[in-house]
N, CA, C and O of each residue as an XYZ file, in Angstrom:
492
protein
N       2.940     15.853     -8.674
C       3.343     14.692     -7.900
C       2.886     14.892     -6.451
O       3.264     15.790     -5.698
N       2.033     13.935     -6.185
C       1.968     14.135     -4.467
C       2.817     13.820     -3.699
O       3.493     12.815     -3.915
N       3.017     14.640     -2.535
C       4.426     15.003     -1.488
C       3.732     14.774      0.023
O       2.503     14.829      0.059
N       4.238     14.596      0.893
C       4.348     14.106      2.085
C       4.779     15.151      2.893
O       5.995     15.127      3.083
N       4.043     16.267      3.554
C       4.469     17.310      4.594
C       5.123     16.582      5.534
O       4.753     15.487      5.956
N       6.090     17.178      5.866
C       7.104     16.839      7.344
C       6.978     17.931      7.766
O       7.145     18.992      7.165
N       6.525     17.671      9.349
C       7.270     18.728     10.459
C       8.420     19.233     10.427
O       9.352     18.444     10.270
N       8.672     20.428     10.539
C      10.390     20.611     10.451
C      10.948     20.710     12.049
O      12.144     20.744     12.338
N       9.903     20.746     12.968
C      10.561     20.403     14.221
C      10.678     18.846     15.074
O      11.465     18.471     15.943
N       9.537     18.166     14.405
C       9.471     16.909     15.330
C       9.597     15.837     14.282
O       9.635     14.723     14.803
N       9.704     15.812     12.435
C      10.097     15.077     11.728
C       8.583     14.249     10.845
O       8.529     13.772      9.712
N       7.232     14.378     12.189
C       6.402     13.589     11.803
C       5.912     13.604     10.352
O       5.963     14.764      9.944
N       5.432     12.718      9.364
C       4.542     12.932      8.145
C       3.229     13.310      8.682
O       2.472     12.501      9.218
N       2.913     14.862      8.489
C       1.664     15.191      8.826
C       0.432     15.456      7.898
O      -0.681     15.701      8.362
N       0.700     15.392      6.562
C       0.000     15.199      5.640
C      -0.077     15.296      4.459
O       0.588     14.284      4.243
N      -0.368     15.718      3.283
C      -0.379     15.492      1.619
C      -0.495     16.896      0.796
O      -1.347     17.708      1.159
N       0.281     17.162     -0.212
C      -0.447     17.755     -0.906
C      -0.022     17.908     -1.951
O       1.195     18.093     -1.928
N      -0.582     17.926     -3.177
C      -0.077     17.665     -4.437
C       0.854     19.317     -4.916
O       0.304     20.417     -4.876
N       2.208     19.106     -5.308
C       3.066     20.080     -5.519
C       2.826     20.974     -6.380
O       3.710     21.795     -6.625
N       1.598     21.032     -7.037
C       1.155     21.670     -8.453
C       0.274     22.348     -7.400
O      -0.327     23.187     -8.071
N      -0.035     22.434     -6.474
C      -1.412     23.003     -6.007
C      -1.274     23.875     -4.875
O      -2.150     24.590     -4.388
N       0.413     23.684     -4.356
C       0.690     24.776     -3.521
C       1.116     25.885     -3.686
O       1.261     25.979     -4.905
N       1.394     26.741     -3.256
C       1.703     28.217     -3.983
C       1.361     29.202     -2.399
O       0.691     29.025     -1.382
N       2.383     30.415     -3.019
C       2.208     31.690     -1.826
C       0.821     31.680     -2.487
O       0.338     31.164     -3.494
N       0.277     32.668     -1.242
C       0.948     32.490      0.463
C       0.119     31.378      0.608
O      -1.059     31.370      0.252
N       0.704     30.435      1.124
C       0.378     29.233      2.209
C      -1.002     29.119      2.479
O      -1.594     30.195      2.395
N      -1.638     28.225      2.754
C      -3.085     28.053      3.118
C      -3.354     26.761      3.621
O      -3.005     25.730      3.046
N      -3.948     26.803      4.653
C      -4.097     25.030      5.170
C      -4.890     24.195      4.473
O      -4.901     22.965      4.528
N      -5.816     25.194      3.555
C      -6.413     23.978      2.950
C      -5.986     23.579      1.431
O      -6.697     23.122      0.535
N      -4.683     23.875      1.424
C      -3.805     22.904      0.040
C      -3.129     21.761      0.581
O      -2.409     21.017     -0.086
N      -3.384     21.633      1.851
C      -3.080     20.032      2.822
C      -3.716     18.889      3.001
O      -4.806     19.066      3.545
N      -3.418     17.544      2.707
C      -4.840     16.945      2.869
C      -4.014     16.371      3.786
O      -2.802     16.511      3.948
N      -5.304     15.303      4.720
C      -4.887     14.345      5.820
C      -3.536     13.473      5.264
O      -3.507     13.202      4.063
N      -2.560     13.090      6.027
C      -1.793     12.142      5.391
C      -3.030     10.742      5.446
O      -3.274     10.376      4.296
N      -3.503     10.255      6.090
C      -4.307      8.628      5.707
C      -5.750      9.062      5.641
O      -6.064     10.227      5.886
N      -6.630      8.142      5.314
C      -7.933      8.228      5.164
C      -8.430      8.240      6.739
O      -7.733      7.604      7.530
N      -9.523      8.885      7.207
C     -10.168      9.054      8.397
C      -9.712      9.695      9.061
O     -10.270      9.893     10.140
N      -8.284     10.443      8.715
C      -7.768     11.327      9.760
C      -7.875     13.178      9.614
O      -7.829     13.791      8.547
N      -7.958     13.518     10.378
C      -8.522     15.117      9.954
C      -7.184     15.805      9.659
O      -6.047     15.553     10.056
N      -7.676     16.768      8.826
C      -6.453     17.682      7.837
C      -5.698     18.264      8.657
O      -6.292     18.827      9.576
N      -4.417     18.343      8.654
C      -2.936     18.541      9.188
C      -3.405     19.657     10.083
O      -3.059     19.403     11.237
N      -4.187     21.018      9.979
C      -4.092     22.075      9.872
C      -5.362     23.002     10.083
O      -6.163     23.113      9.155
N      -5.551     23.619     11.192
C      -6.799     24.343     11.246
C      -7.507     25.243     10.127
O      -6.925     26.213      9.642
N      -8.553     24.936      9.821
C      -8.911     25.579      8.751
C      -8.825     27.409      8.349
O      -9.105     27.799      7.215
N      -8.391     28.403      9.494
C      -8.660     29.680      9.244
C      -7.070     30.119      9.763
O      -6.876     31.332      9.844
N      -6.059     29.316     10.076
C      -4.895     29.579     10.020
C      -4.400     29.699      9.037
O      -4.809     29.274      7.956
N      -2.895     30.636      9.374
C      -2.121     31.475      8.190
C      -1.042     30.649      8.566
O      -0.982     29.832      9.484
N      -0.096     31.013      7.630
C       1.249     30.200      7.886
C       2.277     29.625      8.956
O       2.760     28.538      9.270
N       2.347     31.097      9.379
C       2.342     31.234     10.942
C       1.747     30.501     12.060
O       2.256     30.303     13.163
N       0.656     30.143     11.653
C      -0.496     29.141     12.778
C      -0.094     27.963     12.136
O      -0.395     26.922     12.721
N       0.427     27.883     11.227
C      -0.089     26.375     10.641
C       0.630     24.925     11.757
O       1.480     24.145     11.328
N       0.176     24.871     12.864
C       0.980     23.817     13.811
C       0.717     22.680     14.013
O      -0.415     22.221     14.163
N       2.198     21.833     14.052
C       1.728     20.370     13.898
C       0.996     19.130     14.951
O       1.212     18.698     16.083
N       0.262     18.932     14.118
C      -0.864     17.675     15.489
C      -0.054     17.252     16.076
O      -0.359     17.004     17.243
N       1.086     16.998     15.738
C       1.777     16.221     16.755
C       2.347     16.548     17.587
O       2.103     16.082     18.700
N       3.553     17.682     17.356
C       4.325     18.463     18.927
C       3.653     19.540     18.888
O       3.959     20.138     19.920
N       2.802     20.243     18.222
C       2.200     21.132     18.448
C       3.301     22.517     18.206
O       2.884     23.549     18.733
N       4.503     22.626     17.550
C       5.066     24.024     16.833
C       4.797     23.854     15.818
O       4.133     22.963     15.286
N       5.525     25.101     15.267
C       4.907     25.628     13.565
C       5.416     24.489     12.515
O       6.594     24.168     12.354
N       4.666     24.126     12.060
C       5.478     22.640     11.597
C       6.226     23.709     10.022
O       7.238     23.240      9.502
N       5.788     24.706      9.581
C       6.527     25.172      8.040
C       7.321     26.460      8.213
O       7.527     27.173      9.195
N       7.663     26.521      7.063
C       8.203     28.120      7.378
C       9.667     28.409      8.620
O      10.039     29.570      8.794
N      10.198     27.524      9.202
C      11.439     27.785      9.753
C      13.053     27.779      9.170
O      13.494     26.856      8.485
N      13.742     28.819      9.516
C      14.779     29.125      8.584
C      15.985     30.119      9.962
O      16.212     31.296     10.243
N      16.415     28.833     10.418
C      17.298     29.966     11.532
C      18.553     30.736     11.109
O      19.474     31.068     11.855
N      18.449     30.959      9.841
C      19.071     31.878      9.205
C      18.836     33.336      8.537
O      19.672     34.130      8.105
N      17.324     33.434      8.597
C      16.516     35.348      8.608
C      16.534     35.286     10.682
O      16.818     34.581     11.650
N      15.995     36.609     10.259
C      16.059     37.825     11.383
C      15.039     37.169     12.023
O      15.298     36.869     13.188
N      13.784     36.805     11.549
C      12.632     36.350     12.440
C      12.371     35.162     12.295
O      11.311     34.642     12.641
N      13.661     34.383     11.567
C      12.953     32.548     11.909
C      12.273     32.188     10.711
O      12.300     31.052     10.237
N      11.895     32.790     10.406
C      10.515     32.202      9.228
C      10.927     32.742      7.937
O      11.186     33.906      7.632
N      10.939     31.589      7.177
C      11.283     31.417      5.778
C       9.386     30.871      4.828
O       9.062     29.707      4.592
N       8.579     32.051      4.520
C       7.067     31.198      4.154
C       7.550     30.479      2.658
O       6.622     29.769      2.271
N       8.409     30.453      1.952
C       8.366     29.729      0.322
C       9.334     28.345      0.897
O      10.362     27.993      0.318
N       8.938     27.851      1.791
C       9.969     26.745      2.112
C       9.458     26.008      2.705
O       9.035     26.630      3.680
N       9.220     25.144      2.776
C       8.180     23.407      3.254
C       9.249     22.356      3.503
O      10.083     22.336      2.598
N       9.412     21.671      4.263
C       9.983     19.900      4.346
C       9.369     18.926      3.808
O       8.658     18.571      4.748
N       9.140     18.251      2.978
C       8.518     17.255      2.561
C       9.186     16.053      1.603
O      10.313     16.137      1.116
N       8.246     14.877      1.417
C       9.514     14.045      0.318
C       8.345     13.241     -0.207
O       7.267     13.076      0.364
N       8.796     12.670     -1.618
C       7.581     11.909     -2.116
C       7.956     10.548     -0.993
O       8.864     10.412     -0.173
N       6.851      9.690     -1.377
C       6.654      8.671     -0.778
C       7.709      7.005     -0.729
O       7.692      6.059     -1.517
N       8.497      7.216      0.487
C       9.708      6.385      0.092
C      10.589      7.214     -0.058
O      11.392      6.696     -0.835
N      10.878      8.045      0.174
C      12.061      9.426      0.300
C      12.464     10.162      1.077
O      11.665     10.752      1.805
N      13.608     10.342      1.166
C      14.188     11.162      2.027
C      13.487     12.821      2.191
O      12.840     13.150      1.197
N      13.526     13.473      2.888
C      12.877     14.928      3.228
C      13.909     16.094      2.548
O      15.118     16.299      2.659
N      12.950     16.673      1.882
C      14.005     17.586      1.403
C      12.998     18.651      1.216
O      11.855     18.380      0.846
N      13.522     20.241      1.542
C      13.177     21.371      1.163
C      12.360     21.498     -0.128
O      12.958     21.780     -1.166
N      10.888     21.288     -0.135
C       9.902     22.091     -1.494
C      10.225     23.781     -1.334
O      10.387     24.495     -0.344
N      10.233     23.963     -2.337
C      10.334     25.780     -2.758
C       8.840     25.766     -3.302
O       8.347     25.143     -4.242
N       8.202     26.799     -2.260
C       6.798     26.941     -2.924
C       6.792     28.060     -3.951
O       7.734     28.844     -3.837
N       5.926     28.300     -4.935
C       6.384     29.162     -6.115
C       5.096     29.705     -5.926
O       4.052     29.262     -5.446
N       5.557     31.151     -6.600
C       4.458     32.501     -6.314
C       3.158     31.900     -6.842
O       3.105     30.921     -7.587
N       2.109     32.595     -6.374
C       0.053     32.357     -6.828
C       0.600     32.774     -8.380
O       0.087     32.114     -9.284
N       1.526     33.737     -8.752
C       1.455     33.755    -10.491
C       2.352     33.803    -10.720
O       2.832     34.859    -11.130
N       3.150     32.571    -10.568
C       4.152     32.545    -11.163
C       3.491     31.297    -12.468
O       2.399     30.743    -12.340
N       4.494     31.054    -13.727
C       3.757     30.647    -14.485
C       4.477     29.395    -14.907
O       4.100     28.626    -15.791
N       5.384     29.301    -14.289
C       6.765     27.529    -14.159
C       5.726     26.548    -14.082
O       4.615     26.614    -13.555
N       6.299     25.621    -14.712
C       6.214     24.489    -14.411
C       6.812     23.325    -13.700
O       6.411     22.192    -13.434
N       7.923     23.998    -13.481
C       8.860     22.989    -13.080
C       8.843     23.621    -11.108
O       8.719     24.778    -10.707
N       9.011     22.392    -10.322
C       8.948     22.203     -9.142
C      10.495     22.192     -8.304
O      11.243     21.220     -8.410
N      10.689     22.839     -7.857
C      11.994     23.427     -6.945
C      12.216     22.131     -5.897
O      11.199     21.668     -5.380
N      13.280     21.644     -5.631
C      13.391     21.188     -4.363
C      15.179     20.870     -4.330
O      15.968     20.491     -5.196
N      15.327     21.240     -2.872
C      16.681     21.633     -2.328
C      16.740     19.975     -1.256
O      15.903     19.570     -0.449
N      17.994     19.379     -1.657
C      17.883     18.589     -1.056
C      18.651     18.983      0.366
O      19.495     19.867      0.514
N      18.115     18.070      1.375
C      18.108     18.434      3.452
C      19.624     18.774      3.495
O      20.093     19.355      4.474
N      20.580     18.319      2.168
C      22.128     18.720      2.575
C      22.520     20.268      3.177
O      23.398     20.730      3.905
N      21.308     20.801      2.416
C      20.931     22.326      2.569
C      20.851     22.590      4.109
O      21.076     23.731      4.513
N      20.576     21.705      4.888
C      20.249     21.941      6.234
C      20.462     20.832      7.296
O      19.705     20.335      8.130
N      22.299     20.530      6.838
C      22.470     19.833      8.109
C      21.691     19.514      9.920
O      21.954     18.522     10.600
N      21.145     20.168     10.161
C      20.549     19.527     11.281
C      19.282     19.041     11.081
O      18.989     18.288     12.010
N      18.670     19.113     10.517
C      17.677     18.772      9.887
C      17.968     17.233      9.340
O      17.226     16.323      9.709
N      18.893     17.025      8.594
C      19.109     15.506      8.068
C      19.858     15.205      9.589
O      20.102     14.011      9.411
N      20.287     15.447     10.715
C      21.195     14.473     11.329
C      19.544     14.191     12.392
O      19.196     13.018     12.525
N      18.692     15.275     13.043
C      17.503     14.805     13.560
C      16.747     13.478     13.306
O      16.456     12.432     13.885
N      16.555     14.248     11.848
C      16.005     12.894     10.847
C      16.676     11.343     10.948
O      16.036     10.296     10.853
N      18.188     11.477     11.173
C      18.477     10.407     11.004
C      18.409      9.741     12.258
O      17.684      8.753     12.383
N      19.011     10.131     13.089
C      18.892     10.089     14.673
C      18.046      8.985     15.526
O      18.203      8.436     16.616
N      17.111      8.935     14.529
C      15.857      7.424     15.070
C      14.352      8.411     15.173
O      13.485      7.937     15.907
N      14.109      9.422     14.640
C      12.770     10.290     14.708
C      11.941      8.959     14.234
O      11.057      8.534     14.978
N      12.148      8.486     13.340
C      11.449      8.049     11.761
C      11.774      6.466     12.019
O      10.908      5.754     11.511
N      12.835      5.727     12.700
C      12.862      4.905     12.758
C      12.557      3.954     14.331
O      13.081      2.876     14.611
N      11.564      4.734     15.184
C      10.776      3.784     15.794
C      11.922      3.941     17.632
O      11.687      3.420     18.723
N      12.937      4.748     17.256
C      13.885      4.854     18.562
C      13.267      5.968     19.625
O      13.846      6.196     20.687
């Protein structure tokens, strides 16, 4: 199913990528542009860590202010299209599931009150 990357700091839809095709460790180029003509979310030779968003320019993945260093890499914001944002669980390069993880934003109260706040609705 294709999914809709969200920033996890500034909320924006920064681009696409089909949930079957992501997997550790992270790579910018399992991202596509969110619209046609626009260039891919994500510098091409960045690691997870780099991966920062066009728009406010922090780490748009991987934040978790609940470890020691912030960064959670099996954890993405995203929502299909027409949906609310909710936590993708990215699943290991070999793992052999089929089935697709996702934690809904209840998981992360500030995260849904940002969201709601007017990010997304034009305030």
């Amino acid at each position: 199913m294709k999914r809709i990357l969200v920033c996890e700091c500034c909320f924006s839809e920064i681009g696409l990528f089909e949930d079957t095709e992501v997997f550790l460790p992270l790579e910018p180029d399992m991202f596509e542009p969110r619209e046609h003509g626009f260039p891919p979310p994500f510098q091409p030779d960045a690691d997870w860590l780099s991966m920062f968003c066009p728009v406010c320019s922090s780490r748009a993945v991987g934040w978790d202010e609940h470890s020691p260093d912030l960064g959670r890499e099996n954890r993405i914001l995203a929502k299909v299209p027409g949906g609310n944002p909710e936590y993708f669980i990215v699943p290991e390069a070999d793992d052999e599931t089929e089935d697709v993880a996702v934690l809904p934003v209840v998981a992360a109260p500030a995260v849904k009150r940002a969201y709601k706040k007017g990010k997304k609705r034009g305030r």
